[in-house]
N, C-alpha and C positions, 0 to 999 in steps of 0.2 A: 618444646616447640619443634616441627616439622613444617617439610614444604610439603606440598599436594599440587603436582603439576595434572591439568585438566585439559585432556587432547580434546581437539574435532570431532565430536560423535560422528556416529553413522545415523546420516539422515534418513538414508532408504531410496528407494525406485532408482537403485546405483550411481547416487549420486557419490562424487569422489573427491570433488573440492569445492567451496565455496566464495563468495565473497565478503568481505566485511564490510557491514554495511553503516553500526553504528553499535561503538561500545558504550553501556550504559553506567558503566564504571571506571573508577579511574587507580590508580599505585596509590597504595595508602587509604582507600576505602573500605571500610567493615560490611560486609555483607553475609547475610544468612544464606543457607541452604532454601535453594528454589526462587531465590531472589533474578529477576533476569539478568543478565550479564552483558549478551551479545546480540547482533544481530544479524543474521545471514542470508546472505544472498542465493540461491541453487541456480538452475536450469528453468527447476519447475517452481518455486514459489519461495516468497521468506521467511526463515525460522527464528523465532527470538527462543535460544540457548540461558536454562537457567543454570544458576550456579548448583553446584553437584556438594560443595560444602560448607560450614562455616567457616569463617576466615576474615584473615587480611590481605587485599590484592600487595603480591610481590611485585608480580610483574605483568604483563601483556603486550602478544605478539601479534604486530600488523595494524596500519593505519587503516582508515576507511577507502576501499576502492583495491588493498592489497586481496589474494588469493591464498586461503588458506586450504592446505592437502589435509583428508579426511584421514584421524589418526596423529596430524601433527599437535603437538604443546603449544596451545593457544592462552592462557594464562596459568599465573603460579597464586597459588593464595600460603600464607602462613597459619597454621592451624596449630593448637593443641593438641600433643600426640606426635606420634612418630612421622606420618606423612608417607607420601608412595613416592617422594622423590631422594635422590641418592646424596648426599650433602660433597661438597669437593673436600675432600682430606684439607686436615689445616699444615699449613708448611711449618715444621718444626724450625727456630730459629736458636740456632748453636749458643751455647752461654759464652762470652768470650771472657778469654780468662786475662785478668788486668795486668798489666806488664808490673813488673816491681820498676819502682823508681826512687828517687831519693827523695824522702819528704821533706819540702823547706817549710819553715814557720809562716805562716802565714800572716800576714800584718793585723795591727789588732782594730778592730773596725767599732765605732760604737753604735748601741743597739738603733737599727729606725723604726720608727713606730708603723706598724702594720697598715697597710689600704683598707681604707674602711670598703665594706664587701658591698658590690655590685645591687642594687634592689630586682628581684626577680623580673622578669618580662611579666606584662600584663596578660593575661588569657585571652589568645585569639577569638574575634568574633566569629561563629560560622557563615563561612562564605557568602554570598547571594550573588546568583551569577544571570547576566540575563543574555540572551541569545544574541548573537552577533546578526547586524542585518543581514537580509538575505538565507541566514541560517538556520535549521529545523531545532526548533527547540527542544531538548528531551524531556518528556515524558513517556509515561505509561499506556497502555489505550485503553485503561478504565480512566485515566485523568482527563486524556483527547475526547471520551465521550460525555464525561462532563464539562469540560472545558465547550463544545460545540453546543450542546442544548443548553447551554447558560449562557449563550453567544458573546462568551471572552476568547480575545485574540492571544495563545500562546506566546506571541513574541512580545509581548508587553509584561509578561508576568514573568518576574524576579523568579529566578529558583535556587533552593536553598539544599538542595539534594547531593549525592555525589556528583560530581563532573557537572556541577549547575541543575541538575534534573527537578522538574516541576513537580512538586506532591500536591496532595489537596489541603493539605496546610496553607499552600503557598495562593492556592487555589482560594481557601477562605481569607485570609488576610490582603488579595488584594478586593476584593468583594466586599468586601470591610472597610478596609482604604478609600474605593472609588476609584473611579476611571484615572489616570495621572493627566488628563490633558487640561488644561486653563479653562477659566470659565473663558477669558478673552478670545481664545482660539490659540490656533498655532501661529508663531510666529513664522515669516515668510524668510528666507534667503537662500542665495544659491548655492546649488550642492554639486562640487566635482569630485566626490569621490565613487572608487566602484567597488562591486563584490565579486571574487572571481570562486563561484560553486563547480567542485568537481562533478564530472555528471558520472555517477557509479550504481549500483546496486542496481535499483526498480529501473531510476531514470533510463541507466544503461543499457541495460535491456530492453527496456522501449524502443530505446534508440536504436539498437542494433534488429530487433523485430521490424520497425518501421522501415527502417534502409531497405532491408533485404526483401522485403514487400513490396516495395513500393519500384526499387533498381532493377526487379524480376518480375514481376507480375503487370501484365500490360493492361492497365485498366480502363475500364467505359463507365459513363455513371450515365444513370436513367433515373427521371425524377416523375414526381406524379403527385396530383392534388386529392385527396378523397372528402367527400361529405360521410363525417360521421356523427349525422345529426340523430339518426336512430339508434344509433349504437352508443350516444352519450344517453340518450333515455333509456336503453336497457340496463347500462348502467347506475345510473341513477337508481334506477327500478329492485334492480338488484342487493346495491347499497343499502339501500332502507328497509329492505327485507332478510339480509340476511341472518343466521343462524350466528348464537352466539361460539364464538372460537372461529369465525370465517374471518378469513382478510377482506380487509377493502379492497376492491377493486379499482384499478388503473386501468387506461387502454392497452398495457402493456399484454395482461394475461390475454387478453380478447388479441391483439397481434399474434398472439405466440400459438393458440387454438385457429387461427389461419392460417398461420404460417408449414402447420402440420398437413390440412390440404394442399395449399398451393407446392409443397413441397412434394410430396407425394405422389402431386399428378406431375411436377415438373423434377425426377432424382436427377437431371444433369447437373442442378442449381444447387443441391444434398449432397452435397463431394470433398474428396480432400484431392490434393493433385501432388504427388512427389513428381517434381520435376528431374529431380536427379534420374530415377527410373524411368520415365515416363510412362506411370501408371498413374489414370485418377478411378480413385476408390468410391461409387458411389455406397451412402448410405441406405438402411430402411428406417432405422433409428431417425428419431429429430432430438438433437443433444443442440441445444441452443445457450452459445454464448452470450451474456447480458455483462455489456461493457458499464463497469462501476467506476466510477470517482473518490477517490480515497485521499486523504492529507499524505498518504506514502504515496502517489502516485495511480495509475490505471489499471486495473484491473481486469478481466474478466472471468467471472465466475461461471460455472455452464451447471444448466437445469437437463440434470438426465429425461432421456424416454418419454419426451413432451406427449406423443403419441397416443403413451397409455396414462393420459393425464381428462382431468377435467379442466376447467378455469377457474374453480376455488383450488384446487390443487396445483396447477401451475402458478396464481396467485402468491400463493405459501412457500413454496418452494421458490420463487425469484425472491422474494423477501427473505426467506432465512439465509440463502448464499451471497446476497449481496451486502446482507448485516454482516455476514463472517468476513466478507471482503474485507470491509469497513475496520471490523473491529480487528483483524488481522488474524484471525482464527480459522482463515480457512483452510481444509488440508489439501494434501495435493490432488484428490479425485474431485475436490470439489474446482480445482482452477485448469483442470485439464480435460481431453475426450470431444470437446463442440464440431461441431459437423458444420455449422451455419450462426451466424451473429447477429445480436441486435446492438444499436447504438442509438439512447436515446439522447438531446438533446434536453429533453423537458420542458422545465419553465423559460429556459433561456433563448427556443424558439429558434427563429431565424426563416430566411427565405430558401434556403437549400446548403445542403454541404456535399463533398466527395468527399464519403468515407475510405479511412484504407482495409482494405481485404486483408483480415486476421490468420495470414498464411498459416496454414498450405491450405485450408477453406478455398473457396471459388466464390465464395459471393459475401457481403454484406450489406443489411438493410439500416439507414437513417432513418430514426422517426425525430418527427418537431412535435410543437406545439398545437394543440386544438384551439383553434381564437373562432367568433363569432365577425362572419366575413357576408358583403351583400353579393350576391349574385343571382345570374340571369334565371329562371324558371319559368317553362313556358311562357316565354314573353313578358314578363314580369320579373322585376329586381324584390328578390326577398331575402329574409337574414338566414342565414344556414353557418351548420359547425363545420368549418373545414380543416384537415389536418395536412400537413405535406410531407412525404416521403419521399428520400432518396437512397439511391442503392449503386451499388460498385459491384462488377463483376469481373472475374479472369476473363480476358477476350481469347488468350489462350485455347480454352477450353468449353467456356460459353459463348456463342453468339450472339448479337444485340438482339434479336428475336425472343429467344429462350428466356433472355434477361426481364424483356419486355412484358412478356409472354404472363409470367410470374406476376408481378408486381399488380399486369391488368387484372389477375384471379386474385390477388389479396386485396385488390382494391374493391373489385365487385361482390367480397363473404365481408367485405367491411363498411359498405354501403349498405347492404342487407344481411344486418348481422344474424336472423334466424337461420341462412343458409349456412353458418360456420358449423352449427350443430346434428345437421340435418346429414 
């Protein structure tokens, strides 16, 4: 037997230390080679670290929320074989030589009959561990994507894994089982206890993105209603016609094929702004960020060179990157590089929001939901599809005008969506 101590890889794009975000193993766990291990936090995005051998975890360094330096001995495993770890010398313990002394007889004892011998321990059952309120349960993110499209709650299912982790074992057996709740319902009483969640890794970061944006960036929000009662029929239109291997279409792509004009004729709105320098950078490019929702937290994954796109292919491209999002396999060119943002709301709607500007960007666009709304038409109340947009701008470096400016040219290629093409 050998140790095999297993540093901090080099993650790349110079990254130098990381965070722990959540180990997937525990001391005394058997894990194979390529089994995931860890989970890390960068600058730029989070890496789940597979195990590099087979083994037994000896040891591991750093709770969740600690900082781990790239190159440092982040766990030990036990392996057969020699190992790449150095063993500590064992301390030789001196024989001690017995003094002479004078033997006395010893009194003569008669025999007692032996303790009858201990019955063995029963064999432990394997654990079942189920998430603490408030707590992310561990699993996998092939378990998390079955777990979501079979719309079971993770924090309900037992897991029977290292360190409590959910397999799809755990996943058939409660499926099997049934829901645990009473047919009667729940029972009602009052509850005073709390959950205190470190906010670390993703959350952290958000938080610290958020502050610094929000404590530096002085912002204006500008809202606006569009009828995109034609452009839900080209829609439509398009759906039912399309070519087999084409995505469905969203308003999303038809936004993003706008947003390449109104950008274009408007680059003050196309920019990055280092404040520290004070230089803002506009773009030519349209590298559009699309703000995802993920069970880790938020996301944004960015659609390269929207420009030299169509709308079946910006289509396809917002959907494979925000699947990586999701699934957690995005790399780092796909969670970096945006020039400009979208934030959709979707189904969840609402009557307006103030997005935060996904610094050092200068602008971001809110889209809601499309509902069937009445209003005025030459004199006349009739049912039209209306959508509402909201957008947040650097007042820094944009003026309400410019801001204005914008939004009224994506409004007017999205009223008449034949001009987005034209």
């Amino acid at each position: 037997m050998g140790v095999f101590a297993f540093k901090l890889p080099d993650i790349g794009e110079g990254v130098v230390e990381g965070e722990v975000v959540e180990w997937m193993v525990a001391v005394g766990d058997s894990v194979k080679e390529d089994d995931p291990i860890l989970s890390v936090m960068t600058d730029k995005a989070t890496v789940e670290i597979p195990s590099p051998t087979d083994g037994v975890v000896k040891s591991i360094e750093g709770e969740p929320g600690s900082i781990l330096a790239v190159g440092q001995v982040c766990i030990e495993f036990d392996i057969d074989g020699d190992g790449n770890a150095v063993a500590e010398p064992e301390t030789k313990v001196e024989e001690e030589v017995p003094a002479v002394v004078e033997e006395t007889p010893e009194p003569v004892v008669e025999d007692e009959p032996e303790p009858a011998p201990e019955p063995a321990p029963a064999p432990k059952p394997t654990p079942v561990v189920v998430a603490a309120p408030g707590a992310r349960p561990l699993a996998s993110p092939a378990v998390r994507q079955r777990a979501r499209e079979s719309g079971i709650d993770l924090a309900s299912v037992a897991g029977s894994g290292p360190a409590g982790r959910i397999t799809h074992s755990d996943l058939d057996s409660w499926k099997s089982a049934g829901s645990p709740v009473a047919a009667a319902g729940p029972s009602r009483s009052a509850k005073t206890g709390t959950t205190e969640i470190p906010v670390i890794g993703l959350r952290r970061k958000i938080a610290e993105s958020m502050t610094a944006s929000y404590s530096t960036i002085p912002h204006f929000s500008y809202f606006e209603e569009v009828d995109v009662t034609e452009l839900e029929s080209l829609r439509v239109h398009l759906n039912s016609t399309r070519a087999e291997g084409q995505p469905k279409l969203t308003y999303l792509p038809f936004i993003m094929q706008a947003l390449v004009k109104a950008l274009g004729e408007n680059p003050v709105c196309n920019a990055l702004y280092d404040d520290e320098k004070g230089v803002v950078t506009r773009h030519d490019a349209i590298h559009l960020g699309i703000a995802t929702q993920t069970d880790r937290g938020l996301y944004v994954p960015v659609v390269k060179h929207v420009e030299a796109q169509d709308v079946w292919t910006s289509a396809g491209e917002m959907q494979r990157v925000s699947q990586a999002a999701r699934d957690g396999t995005a790399g780092l060119d796909e969670l970096t590089g945006s020039t400009f943002t979208i934030t959709s709301l979707g189904r969840m709607g609402g009557l307006g929001a103030t997005p935060i500007i996904n610094k050092p960007e200068v602008g971001i666009l809110g889209v809601h939901n499309a509902v069937d709304t009445p209003v005025v038409r030459d004199g006349q109340i009739v049912i039209r599809r209306m959508m509402r947009l909201s957008s947040s701008w650097d007042h820094r470096v944009v003026d309400g005008w410019d801001g204005a400016v914008l939004v009224q040219r994506l409004k007017s290629l999205l009223e008449h969506p034949a001009t987005i093409f034209m």
